[in-house]
N, C-alpha and C positions, 0 to 999 in steps of 0.2 A: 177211161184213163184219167188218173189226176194227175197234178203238178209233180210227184215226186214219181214219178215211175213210167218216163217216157222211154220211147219205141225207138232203137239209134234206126238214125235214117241210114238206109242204103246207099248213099252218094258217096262216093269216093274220097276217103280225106285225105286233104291235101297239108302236108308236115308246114309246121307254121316257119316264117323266116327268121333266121337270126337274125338278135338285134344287132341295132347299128352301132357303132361307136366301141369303146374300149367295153372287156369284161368285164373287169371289177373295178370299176369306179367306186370311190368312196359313198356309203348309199346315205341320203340325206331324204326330208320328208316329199322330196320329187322325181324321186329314182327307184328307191325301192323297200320295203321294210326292212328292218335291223332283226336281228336273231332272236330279241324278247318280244317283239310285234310279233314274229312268224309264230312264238309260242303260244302268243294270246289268241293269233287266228287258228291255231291247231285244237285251242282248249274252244273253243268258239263250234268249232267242226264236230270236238267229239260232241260238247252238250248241244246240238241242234239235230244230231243224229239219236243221241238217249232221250231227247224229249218225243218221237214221234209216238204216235196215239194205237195205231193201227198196224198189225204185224208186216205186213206189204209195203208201206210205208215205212218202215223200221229200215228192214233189206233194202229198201231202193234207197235209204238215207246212208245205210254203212256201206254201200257199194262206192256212191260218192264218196265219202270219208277215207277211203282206200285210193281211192285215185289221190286224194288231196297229200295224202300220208307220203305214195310212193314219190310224186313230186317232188314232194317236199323234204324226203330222207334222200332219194337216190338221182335229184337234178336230169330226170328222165324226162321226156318232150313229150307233152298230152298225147299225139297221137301214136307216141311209143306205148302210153299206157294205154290205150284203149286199143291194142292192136292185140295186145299180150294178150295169153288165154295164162291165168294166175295157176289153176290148175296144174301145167306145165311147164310154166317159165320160172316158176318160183323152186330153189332149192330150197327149205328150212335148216337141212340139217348144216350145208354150208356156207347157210345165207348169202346165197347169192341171189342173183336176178338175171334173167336173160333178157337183154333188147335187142331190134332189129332184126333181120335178114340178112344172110350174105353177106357181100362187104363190109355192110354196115353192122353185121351181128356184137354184139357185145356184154361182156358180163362186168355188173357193179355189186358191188358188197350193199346189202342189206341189215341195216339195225338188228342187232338180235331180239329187242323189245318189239320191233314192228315184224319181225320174221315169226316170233312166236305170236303173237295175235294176229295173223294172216291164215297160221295155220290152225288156229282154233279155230276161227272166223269159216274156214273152209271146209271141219271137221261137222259143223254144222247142216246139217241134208237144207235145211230150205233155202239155204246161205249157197251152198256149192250147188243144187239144183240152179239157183239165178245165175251163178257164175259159169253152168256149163259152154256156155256160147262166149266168152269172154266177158268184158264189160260192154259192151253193147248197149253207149251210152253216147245221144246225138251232141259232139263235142261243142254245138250251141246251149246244150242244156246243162250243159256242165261251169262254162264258162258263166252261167247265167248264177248259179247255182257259187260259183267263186266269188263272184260280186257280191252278192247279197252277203256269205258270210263278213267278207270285208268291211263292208258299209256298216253292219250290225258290231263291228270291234270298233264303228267310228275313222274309221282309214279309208281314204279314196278308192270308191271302185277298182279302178284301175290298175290299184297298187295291190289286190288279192287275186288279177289275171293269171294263170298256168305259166307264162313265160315269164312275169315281173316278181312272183316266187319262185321258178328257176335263177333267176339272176341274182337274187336275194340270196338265195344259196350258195350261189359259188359266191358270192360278196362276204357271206358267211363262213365259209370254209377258208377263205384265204386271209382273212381275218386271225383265225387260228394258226395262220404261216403254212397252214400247207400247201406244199410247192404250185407251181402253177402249170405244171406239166400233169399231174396227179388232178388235179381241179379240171382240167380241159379233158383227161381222158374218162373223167366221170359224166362230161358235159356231151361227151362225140365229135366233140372238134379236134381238129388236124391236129398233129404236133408241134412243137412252138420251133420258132427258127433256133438253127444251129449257133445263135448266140447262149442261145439258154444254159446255162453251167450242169441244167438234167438233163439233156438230150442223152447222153453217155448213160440214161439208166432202161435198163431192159424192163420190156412190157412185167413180167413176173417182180424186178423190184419196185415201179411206182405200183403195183397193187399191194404189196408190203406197206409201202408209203403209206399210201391212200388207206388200209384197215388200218396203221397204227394210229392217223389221225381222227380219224372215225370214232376207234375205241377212245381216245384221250378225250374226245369233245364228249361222248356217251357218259364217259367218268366223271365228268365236269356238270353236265349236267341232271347226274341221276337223283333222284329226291334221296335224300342222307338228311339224317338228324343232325339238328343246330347247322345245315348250310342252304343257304339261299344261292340262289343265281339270279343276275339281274343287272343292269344299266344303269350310270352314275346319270343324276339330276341335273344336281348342281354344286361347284367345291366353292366353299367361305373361307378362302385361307385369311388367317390368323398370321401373330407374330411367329410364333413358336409352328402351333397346331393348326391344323386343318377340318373343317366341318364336311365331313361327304353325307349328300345323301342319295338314293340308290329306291330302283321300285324296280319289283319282281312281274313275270309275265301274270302273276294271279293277283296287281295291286297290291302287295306288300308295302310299306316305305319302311324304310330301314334310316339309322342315323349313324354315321360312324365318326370318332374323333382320332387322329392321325394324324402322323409329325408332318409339317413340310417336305423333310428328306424323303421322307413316304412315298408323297406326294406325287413327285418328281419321281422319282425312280418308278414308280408302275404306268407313269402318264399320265394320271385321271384327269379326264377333262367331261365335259358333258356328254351323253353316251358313250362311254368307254363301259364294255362288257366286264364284269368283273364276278366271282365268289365271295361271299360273305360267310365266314364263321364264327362261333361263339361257342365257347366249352360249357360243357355241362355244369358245374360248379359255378358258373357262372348268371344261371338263368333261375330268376325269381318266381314262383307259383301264388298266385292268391285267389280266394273266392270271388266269381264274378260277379256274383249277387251284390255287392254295395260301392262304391268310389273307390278308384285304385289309393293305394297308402303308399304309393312311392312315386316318384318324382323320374325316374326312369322313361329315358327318351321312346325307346321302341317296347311297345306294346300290342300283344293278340288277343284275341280270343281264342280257345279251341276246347275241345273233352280230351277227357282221358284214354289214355288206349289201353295202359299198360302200366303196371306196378310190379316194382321188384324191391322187395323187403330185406332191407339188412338189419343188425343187433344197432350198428352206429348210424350207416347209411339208407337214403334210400334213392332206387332210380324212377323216373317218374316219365312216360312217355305222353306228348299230347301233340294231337293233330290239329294244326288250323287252318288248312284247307285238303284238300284233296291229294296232293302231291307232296305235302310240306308236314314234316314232324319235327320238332325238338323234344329235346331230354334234359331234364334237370336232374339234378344231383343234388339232395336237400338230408338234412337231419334225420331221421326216423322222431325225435321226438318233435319236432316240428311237424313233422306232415300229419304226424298224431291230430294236433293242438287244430290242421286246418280242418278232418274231419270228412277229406273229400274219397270216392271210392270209384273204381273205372266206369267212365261213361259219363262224367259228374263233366259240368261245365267247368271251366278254368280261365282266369285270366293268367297269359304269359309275360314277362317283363325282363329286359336286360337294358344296362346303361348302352353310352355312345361309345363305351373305351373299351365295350367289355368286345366289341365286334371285330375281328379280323379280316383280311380283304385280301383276295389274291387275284392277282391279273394274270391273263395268257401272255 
């Protein structure tokens, strides 16, 4: 037996305690990760599951990786996921999910990005062979297995625990303004007191609720050309303008220049979640191969993916990491003159004025 492929013990588990104090407290670096943290430890989870060496090891690293996922999408309580047999509790087609028993039975909507890779994941014989018995995974080795990733994004053990990513979640979600009756009934806590202005809404309307908000944050966050997602640094207000800068869960920085009114009207203050965009016509290509020629604040590296040829225009797609594309929109007889062809490295480049910024 090795370290990645332990044997769940047969002891009884016992459902961990909610925590104490308020739900969503404002989450700071002693309470809980922010929404681009939780990205970095997701991106953390998938590459320490693609790095394994050994096919056995692979499976016993994606089985974790699905625990960490559904946590982390659906605010489920570790020993609701390891109790689940995925086989049967998982809908695909109407992404759902079933938790609990009786009483406590309950369905949460499912990411459709994680409901399709669940099911391919499952579509797989040696993948759904481990997963016949459930996850069947000793929820000490799991929590063990939490930490470490955490520790390895550089964030306190503690803050990559099963329940301090639940919390992070609904810290998350409510963040985005969804209601807080929709947040608790994703959570499996009670209903909120009859002060609450959504008691008046039927189980059937907060799951409207709860998927509309789901799909708006999924929309928000899907990799699209020319937009980042990501977390303000730090703002240098100016007389007039405002300096923001902002870093992506993949270490991006980004620079943006923005009026004061701006400013103020979206909030930005330090960690304020935010979208970043930049139009096509907007983004400069050069060859990487020698010292950038412009003076432009935010700059990548990335390859080509993708060329599309017009008489006057032309569109130019390039990847600089794994989740992240932009597209430029350049001359035809310019892109000529740079000589580059798909696959070719590239340096990407846009000013600070060229960046647009939207807040939830």
């Amino acid at each position: 037996m090795h370290a990645d492929d332990p044997v769940s013990s047969r002891t009884p588990r016992q459902p961990p305690q909610p925590p104490l104090g308020g739900l969503v407290a404002a989450p700071d670096d002693d309470t809980c990760l922010d929404a681009v943290q939780l990205d970095r430890l997701e991106q953390s989870f998938r590459q320490w599951a693609a790095a394994a060496g050994r096919a056995d090891v692979a499976l016993s690293r994606r089985r974790i990786l699905f625990i960490f996922l559904l946590i982390r999408s659906t605010d489920a309580k570790l020993h609701e996921i390891l109790d689940l047999d995925p086989c049967t509790a998982v809908d695909p087609n109407g992404r759902r999910l079933t938790l609990g028993e009786g009483e406590n039975r309950r369905e949460v909507p499912l990411p459709e990005r994680l409901a399709c890779e669940l099911a391919a994941a499952l579509a797989y014989p040696p993948f759904r062979a481990l997963m016949a018995r459930g996850f069947a995974v000793d929820p000490a080795f799991v929590r063990r297995k939490f930490y470490e990733r955490a520790e390895s994004c550089g964030f306190p053990r503690r803050l990559g625990g099963p329940e301090c990513i639940r919390r992070a979640r609904a810290v998350e979600l409510m963040q985005t303004s969804m209601p807080l009756p929709a947040v608790q009934r994703l959570l499996g806590h009670a209903s909120p007191k009859p002060t609450s202005a959504y008691v008046s809404f039927a189980p059937d309307e907060l799951e409207r609720v709860t998927d509309y908000f789901l799909a708006r944050e999924a929309e928000r966050k899907t990799s699209a050309r020319n937009r980042f997602f990501g977390k303000v640094t730090t703002v240098e207000r100016g007389d007039i303008q405002s300096l923001v800068r902002l870093v992506t869960p993949a270490g991006h920085a980004l620079v943006a220049v923005i009026t004061n009114d701006s400013v103020d009207r979206l909030g930005l203050t330090a960690g304020r979640l935010l979208t970043a965009e930049v139009k096509a016509p907007w983004v400069v290509l050069e060859r990487s191969d020698g010292q950038p020629a412009s003076s432009a604040e935010n700059q990548f590296h990335g390859a080509i993916t993708g060329i599309r040829r017009g008489r006057v225009s032309s569109e130019i797609a390039v990847r600089i990491d794994e989740g992240t594309e932009l597209c430029a929109i350049v001359s035809t007889g310019g892109w000529r003159q740079l000589g580059l062809k798909e696959h070719d490295p590239v340096r990407v480049l846009f000013n600070c004025f060229a960046v647009i910024l939207h807040a939830d």
